[in-house]
N, CA, C and O of each residue as an XYZ file, in Angstrom:
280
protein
N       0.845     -1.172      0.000
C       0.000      0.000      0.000
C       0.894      1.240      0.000
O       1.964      1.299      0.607
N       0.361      2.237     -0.740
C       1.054      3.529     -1.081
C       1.022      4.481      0.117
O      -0.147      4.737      0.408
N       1.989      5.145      0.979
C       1.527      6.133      1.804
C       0.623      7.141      1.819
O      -0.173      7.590      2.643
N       1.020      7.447      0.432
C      -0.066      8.653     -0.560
C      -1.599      8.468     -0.097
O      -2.315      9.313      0.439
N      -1.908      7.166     -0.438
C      -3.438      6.165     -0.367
C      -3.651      6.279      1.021
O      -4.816      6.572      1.288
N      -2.822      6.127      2.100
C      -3.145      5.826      3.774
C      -2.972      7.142      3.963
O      -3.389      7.253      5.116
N      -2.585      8.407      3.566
C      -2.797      9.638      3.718
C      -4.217      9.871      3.904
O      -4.961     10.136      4.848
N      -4.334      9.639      2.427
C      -5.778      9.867      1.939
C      -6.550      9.764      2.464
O      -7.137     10.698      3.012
N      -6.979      8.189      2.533
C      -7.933      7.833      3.877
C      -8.012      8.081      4.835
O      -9.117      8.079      5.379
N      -6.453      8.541      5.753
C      -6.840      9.102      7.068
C      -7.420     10.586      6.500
O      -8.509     10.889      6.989
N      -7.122     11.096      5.995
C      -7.715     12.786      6.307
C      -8.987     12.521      5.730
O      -9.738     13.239      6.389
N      -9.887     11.726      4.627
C     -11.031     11.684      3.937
C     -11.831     11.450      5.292
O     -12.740     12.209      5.627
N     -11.286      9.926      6.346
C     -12.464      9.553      7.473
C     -11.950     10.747      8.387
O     -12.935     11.362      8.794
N     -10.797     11.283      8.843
C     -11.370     12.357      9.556
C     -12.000     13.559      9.468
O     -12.175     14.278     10.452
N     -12.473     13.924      7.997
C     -13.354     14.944      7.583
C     -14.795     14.084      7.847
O     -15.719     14.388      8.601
N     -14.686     13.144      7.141
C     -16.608     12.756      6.995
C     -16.370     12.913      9.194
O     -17.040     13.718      9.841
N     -15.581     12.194      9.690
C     -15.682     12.524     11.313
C     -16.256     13.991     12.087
O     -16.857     14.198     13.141
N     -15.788     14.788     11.089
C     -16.007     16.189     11.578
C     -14.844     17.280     12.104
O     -15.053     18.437     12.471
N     -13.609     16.604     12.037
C     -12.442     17.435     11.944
C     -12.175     18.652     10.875
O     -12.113     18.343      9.685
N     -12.045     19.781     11.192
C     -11.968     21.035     10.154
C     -10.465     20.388      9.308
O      -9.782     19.543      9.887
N     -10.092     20.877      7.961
C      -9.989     20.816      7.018
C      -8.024     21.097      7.455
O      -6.996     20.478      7.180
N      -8.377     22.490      8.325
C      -7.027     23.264      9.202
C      -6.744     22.105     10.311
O      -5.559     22.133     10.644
N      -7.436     21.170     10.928
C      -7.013     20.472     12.074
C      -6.793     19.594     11.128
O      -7.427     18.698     11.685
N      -6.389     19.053     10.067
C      -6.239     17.943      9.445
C      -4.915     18.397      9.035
O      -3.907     17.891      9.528
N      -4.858     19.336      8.149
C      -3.613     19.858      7.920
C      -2.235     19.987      8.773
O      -1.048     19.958      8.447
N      -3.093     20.183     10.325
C      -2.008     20.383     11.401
C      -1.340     18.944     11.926
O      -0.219     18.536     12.229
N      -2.664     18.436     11.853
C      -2.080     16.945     12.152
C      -1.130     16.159     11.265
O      -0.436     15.306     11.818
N      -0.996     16.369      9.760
C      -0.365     15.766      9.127
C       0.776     16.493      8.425
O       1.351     16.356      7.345
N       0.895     17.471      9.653
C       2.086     18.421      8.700
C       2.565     19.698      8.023
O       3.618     20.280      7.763
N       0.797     19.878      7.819
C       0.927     21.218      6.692
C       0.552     22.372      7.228
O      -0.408     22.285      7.994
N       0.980     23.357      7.076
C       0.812     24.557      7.226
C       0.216     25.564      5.740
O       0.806     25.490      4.662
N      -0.591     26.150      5.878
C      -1.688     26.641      5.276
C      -0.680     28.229      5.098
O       0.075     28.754      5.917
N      -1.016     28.613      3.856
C      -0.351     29.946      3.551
C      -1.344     31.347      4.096
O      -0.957     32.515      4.126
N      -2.681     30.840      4.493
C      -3.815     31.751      4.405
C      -3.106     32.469      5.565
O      -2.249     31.892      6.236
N      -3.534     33.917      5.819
C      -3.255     34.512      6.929
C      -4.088     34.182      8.001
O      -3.734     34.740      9.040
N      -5.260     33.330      8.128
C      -5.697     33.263      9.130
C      -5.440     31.398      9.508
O      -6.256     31.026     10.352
N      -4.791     30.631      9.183
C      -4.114     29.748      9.111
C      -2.770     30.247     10.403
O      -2.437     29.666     11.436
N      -2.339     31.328      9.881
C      -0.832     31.591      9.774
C      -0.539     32.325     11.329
O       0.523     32.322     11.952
N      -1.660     32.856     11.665
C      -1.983     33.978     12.575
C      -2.975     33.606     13.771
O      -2.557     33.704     14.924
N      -4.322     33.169     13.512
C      -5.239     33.272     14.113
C      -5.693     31.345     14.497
O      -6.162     30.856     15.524
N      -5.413     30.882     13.571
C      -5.785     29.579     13.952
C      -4.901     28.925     15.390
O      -3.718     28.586     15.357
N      -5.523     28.876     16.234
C      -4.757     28.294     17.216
C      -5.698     26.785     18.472
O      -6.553     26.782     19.359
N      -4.960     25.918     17.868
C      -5.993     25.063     18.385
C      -5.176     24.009     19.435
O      -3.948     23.925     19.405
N      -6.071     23.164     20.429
C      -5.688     23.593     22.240
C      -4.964     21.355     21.236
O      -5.548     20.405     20.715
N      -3.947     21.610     21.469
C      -3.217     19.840     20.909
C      -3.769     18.702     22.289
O      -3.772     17.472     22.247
N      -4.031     19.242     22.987
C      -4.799     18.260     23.729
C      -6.242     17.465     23.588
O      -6.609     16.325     23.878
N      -6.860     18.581     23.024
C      -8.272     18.320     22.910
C      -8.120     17.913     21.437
O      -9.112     17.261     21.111
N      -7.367     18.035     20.561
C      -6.915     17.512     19.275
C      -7.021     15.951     19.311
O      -7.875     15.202     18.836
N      -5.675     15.653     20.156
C      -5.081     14.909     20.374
C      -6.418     13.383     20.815
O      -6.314     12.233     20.387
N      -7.610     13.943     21.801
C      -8.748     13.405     22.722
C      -9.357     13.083     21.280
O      -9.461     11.896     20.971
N      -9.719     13.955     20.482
C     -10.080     13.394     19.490
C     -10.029     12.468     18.288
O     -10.764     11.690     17.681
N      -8.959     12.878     18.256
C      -8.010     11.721     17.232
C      -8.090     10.246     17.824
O      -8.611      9.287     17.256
N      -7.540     10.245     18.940
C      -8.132      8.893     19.642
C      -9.126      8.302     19.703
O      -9.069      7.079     19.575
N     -10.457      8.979     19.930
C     -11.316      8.708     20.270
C     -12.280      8.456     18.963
O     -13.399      8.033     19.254
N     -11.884      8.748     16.903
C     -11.707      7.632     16.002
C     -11.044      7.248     15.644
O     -11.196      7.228     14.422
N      -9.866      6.653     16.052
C      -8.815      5.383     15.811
C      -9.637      4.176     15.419
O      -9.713      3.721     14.278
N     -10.379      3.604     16.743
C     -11.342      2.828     16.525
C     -11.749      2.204     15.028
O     -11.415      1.108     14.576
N     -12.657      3.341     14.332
C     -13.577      3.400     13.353
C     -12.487      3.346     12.482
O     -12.517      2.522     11.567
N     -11.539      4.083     12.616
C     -10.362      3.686     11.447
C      -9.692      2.412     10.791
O      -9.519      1.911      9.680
N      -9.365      2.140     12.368
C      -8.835      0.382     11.987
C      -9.979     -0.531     11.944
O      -9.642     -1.713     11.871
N     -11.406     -0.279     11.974
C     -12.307     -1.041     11.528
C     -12.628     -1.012     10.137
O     -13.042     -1.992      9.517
N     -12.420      0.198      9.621
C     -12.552      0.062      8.313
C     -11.336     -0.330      7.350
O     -11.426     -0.739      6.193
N      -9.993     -0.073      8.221
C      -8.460     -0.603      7.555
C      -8.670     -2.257      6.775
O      -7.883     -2.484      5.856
N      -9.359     -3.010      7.011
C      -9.321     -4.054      6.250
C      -9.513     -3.656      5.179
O      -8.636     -3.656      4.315
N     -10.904     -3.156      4.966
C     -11.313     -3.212      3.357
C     -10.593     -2.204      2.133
O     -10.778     -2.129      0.918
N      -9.448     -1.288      3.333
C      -8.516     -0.597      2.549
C      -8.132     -1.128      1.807
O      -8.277     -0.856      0.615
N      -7.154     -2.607      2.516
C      -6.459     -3.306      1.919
C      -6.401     -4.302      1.572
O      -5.458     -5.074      1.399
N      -7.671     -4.385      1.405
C      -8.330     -5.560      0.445
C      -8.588     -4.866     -1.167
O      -8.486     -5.492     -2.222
N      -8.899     -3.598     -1.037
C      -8.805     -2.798     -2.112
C      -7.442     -2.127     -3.024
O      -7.468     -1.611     -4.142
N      -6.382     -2.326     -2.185
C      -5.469     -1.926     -2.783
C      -4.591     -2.837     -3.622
O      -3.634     -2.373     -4.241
């Protein structure tokens, strides 16, 4: 399996989850050029962090049929 592909899927299920678009970005790295990205976005890595955990779960339940697909 391609990293590219397990990228994918993690940020696709943590959007349909309800994670903003900017907390996805932060989690995997990226930094956003927007000024309010750059400036104003400031989000608490704990309560991030509570979340992310809390769908792991749903993730590796659906990880089979990833890679049955790939």
């Amino acid at each position: 399996m391609k990293i590219k592909k397990l990228r994918s899927y993690y940020a696709t299920e943590m959007r349909k989850a309800g994670l903003l678009s900017e907390q996805i970005d932060l989690i995997e790295g990226r930094i956003g050029k927007s000024i309010f990205l750059m400036h104003y976005f400031k989000e608490n890595p704990k309560l991030l962090s509570e979340k992310i955990l809390d769908l792991l779960p749903s993730l590796e339940n659906n990880f089979d049929y990833l890679k049955i697909e790939s």
